[in-house]
C-alpha positions in Angstrom: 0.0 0.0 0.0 1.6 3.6 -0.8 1.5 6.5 0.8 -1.5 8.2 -0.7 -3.7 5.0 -0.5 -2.9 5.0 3.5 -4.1 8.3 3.9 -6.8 8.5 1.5 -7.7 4.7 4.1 -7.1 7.0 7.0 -9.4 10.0 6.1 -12.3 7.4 5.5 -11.7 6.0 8.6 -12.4 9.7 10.4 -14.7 10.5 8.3 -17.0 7.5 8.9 -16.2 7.7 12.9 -17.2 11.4 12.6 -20.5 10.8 11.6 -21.0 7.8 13.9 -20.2 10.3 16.3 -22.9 12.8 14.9 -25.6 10.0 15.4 -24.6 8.5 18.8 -23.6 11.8 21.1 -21.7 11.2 24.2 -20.0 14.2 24.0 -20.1 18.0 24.3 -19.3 18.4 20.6 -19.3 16.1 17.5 -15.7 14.8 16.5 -14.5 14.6 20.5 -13.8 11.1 20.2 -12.0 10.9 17.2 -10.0 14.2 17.6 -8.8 12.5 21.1 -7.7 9.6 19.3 -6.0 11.3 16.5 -4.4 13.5 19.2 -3.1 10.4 21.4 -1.6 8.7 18.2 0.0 11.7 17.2 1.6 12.1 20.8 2.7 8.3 20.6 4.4 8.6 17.1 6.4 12.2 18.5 7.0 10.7 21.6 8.5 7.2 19.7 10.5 9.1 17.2 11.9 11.2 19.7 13.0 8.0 21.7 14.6 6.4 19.0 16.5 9.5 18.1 17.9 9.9 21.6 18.2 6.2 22.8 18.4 3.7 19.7 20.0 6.0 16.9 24.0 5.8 16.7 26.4 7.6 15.2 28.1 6.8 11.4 31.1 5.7 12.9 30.3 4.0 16.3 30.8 0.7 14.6 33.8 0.9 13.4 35.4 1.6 16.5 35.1 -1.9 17.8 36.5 -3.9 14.9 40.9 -4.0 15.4 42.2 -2.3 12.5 43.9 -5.3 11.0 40.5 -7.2 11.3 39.0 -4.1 9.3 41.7 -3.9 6.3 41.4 -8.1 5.8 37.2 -7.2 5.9 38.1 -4.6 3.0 40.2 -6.7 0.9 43.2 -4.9 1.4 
C-alpha cells in the first residue's frame, strides 16, 4: 500500500467515525472522540520518534570503533 492510498484509508476512517459520532452523542461536541484519538496517536508517534532519536540512533562511525584495524583492512580486501 503507498502512501497516498494510507491516507486516502485513513481520512475514511475519520470520516466514517465522525458521523458515527454525529448519530450516537456522548460528548459535548461532534468529533471529540476521534480528535482524542487522533491527538493520542499523534503524541505516541512524537513521543517514539523522539526515543529512538535519543536512545536507539548511533552515530556513522560507532561501529567501526570496535572492529581491530587489522580485522577491518582483511574485511576490506586490502
Amino acid at each position: 500500500m503507498n502512501t497516498r492510498n494510507l491516507w486516502l484509508t485513513t481520512a475514511a476512517a475519520l470520516a466514517v467515525f465522525v458521523a458515527l459520532d454525529l448519530v450516537v452523542r456522548y460528548a459535548r461536541f461532534p468529533g471529540y472522540g476521534a480528535l482524542i484519538g487522533f491527538g493520542g496517536c499523534v503524541v505516541i508517534v512524537v513521543v517514539s520518534k523522539w526515543i529512538g532519536k535519543v536512545l536507539l540512533e548511533r552515530s556513522e562511525g560507532y561501529y567501526e570503533h570496535d572492529v581491530a584495524p587489522d580485522v577491518q583492512e582483511d574485511l576490506r580486501g586490502e
